[in-house]
N, C-alpha and C positions, 0 to 999 in steps of 0.2 A: 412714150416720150422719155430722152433719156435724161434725167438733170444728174447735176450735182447738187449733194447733201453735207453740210458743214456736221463736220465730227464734233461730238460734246467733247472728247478730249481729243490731242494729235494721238494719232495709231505709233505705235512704239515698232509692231509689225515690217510698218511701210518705212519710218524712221531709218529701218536696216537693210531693206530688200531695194530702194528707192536709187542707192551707189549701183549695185547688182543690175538692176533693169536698165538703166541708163546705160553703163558700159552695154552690156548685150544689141541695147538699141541703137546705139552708138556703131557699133560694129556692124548690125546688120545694113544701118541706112551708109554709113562708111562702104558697104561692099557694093551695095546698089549702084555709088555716085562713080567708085572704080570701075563699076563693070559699063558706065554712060561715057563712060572716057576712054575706052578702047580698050580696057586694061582687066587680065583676072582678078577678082573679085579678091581669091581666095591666096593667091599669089600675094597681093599685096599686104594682105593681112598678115600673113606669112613675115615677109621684112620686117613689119611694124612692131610686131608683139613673138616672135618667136626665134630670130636669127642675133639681134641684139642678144637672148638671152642663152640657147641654145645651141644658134648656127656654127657654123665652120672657123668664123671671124668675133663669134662672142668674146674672148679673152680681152682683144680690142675694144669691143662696144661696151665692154661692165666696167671699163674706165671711165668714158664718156658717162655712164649712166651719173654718176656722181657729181661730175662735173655740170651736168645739165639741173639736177632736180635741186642742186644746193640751193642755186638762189632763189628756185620759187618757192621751194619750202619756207626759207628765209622771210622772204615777201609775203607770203602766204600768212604766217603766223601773227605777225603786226595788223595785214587787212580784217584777218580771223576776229580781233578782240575788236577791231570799231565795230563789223556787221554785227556782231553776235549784241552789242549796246546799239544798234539802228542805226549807226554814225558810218554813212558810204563813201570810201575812199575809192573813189573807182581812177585814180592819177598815179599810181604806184608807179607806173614807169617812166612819170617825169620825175620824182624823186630818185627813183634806181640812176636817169640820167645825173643830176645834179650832183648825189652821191659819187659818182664815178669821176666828174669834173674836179670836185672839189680834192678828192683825194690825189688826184693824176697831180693836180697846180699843185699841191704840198712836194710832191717826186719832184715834179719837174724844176721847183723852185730851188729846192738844194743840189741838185744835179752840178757836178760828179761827185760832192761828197761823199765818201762811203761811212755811212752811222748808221747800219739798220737799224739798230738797239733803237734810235732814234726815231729815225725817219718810218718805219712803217707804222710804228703805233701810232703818231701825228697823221699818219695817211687813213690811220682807222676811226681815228676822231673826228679829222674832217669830212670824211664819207659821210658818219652818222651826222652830222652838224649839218651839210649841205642835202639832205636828204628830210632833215627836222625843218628846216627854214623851210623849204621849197611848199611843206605839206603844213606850216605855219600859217601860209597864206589864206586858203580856205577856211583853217580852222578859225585864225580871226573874223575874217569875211563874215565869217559862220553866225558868231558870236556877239559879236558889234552891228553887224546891220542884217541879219537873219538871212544870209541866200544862201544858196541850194547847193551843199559842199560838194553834190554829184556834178552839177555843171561846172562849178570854179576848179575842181582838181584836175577834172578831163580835161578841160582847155587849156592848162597851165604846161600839160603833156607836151602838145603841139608848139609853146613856147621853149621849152626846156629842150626841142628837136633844134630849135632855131638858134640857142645858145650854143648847144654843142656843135652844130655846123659852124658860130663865128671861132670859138675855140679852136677849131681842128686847122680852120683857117684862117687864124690870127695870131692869138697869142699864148695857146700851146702848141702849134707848129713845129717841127722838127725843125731848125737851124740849117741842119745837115742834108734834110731830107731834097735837095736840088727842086724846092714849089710845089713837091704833093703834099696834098694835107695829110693830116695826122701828128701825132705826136710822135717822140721818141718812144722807142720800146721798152715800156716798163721792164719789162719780164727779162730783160739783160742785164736790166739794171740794177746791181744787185739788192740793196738798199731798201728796192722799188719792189721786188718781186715778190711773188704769192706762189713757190712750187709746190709739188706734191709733198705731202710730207714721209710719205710710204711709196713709196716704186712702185708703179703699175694698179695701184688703189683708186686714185684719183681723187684721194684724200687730201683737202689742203684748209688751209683757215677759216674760207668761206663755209667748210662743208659742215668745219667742227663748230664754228659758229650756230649755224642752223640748227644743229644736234643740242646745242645749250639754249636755243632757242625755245625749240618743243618742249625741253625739261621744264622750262623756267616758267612757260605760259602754260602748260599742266599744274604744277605747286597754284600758280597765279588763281585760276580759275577753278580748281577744286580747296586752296585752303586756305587762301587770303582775302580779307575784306573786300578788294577791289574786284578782286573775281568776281564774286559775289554782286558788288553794287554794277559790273558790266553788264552780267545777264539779266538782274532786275529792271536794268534800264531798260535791257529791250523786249524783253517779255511784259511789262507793264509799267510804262515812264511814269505814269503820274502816283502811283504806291512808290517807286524810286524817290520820287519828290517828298513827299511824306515821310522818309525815310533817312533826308537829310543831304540827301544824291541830287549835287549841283550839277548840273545839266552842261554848263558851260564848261566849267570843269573837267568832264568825262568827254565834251568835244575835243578838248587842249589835248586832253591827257591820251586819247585813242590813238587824234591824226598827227600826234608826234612820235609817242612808240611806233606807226605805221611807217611814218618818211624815215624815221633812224632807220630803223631796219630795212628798207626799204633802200637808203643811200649806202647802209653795209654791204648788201649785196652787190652793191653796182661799184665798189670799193673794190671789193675783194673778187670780181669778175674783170674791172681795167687794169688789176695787178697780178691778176693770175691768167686764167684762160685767154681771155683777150688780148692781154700785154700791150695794149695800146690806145687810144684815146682817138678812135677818128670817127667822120661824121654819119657811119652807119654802123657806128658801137651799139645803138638799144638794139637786142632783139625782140622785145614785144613779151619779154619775162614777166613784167610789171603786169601786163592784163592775161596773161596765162595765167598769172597766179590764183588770178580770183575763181578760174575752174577749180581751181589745187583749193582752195580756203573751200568752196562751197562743197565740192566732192568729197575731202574730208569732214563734213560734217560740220565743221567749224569749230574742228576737237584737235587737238594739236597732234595726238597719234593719228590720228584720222588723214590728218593735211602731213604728214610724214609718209603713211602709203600712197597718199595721192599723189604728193610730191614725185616720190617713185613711177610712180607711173605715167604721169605727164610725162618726165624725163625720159621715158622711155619709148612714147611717141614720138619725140624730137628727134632721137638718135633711129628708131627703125624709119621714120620719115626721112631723115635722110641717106639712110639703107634703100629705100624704097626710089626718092630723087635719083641716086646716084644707080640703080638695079632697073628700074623698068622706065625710068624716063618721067615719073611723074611729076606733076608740077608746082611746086611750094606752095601754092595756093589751094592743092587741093587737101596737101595736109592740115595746113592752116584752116581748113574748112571742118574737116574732121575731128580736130580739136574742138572747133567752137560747136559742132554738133554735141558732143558731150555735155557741153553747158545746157545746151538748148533741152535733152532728154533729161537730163540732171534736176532743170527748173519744172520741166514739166511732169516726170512722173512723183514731185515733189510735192506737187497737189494733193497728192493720193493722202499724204498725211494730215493734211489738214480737210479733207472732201472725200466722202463717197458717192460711188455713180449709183444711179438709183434709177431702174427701169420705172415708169406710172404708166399705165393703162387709163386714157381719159376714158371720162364715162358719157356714153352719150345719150342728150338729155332727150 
């Protein structure tokens, strides 16, 4: 009979080998669903993980790479410090939306004035502002009448879908746009815009952001008290409690660092890459990212290679859409299979398998 056997301490072993097996399992159950779909296996792999970095057209794709993993990093880093204190912000991408709204309404409101100096730092405050608020709401909910910040932030997503839909076709509407939604184009706008800041890098604010981000939540959580009181939260609340670590507090303080940064990215995505504000602006960053926080370990170097590499599913996936025909849903599956082998061989650190021989009587 085979059980599982809880470990006296988590294996440090599997700790490190757990990212390692997951990718590999990832890829093999990935090659499985390619070869169910009409399509080579080995081929597809190929697009996914080796032409983005290698192929003919890599000079291209290592642009993109950047531009793709910024904001999950970004996002990722904020989710990283609630899970690691037990506080689940599984709504990251109605924040990332709100953030993007809020920022676009600041452009759009001074439109044509040109005062970058001005107007993009106000566009970078109200991103994080409208991204704080959004992820407010749970964390109150949370605190004052004790529900379930996993359901109130997920459901808020599917609201913040619905604002952006009135926005694109209300009242930040292009003027000019002769009735199709959307907004004006930031990314023309001078003021408004988020370019590269190096040629052909795909370096821009968002990216350098994220880059101060990992700095800042490494110092955080290797040498500052609050680091400290996160991980005690969640490794043992009620020693945290004893300890002087207000509970309510460390909700406030999680699910707001998460919506800022969280509405930065989505700031610095509707003024850069996106350049526009219309009703199929999210791409689903916001719950990608929680692969990127959990595959990183929930270590901020960790969620900086993971970032990477998510990124780099996105860009050979659509190497792959656009080369053998496959179909966004199958990438998008493949994605979430990584979580899936991620959580499961993640067992291993806390369980061992354990063959018994019943005896019989």
């Amino acid at each position: 009979m085979i059980v599982l056997e809880k470990r006296p301490t988590p294996s440090k072993l599997w700790a490190y080998l757990t990212p390692i097996v997951a990718i590999i399992a990832t890829m093999v159950a990935g090659g499985l669903m390619f070869a169910a779909l009409g399509n080579d296996p080995f081929t597809a792999l190929k697009y996914i993980f080796w032409d983005p970095l290698l192929g003919e057209f890599a000079f291209f794709y290592r642009e993109q790479l950047l531009i793709k993993a910024g904001p999950l990093i970004l996002i990722a880093i904020g989710l990283s410090l609630g899970f690691r204190a037990g506080i689940w912000n599984i709504g990251a991408e109605g924040q990332y939306i709100m953030g993007a709204i809020f920022g676009a309404a600041v452009a759009l409101a001074f439109y044509p004035l040109e005062a970058r100096w001005l107007i993009f730092p106000l566009m970078i405050i109200a991103g994080a502002l409208g991204g704080f608020i959004w992820a407010m709401i749970p964390a109150i909910l949370k605190t004052r009448f004790n529900t379930n910040e996993i359901l109130v932030s997920l459901l808020l997503v599917y609201v913040a879908e619905q604002v952006l839909a009135m926005m694109a076709f209300g009242p930040l509407r292009n003027p000019d746009g002769q009735g199709f939604p959307g907004s004006r184009s930031l990314a023309q706008y001078s003021s408004s815009s988020n370019p590269e800041l190096f040629a052909g890098t795909g370096i821009h604010y968002g990216v350098v952001a994220a880059t101060i981000a990992v700095l800042i939540a490494a110092i955080l959580l290797s040498r500052h008290r609050v680091g400290f009181d996160i991980k005690l939260m969640g490794v043992a609340p009620r020693a945290a409690a004893f300890s002087g670590v207000n509970p309510k507090k460390m909700v406030i303080l999680c699910l707001g660092i998460s919506g800022g940064l969280a509405g930065l990215a989505g700031v610095f995505e509707v003024s850069g890459p996106s350049g526009q504000l219309t009703e199929s602006f999210n791409q689903g960053y916001g719950f990608t990212a929680i692969i990127v926080a959990f595959l990183g370990r929930l270590n901020p170097l960790g969620i900086l290679g993971a970032g990477l590499l998510i990124g780099l599913t996105y860009i050979g996936g659509d190497a792959a859409q656009a080369g053998m025909g496959l179909p966004a849903a199958a990438i998008q599956a493949f994605q979430g299979m990584l979580l899936f082998f991620l959580l499961a061989c993640d067992l291993l650190t806390q369980y061992r398998v354990r063959v018994k021989r019943e005896v019989a009587v």
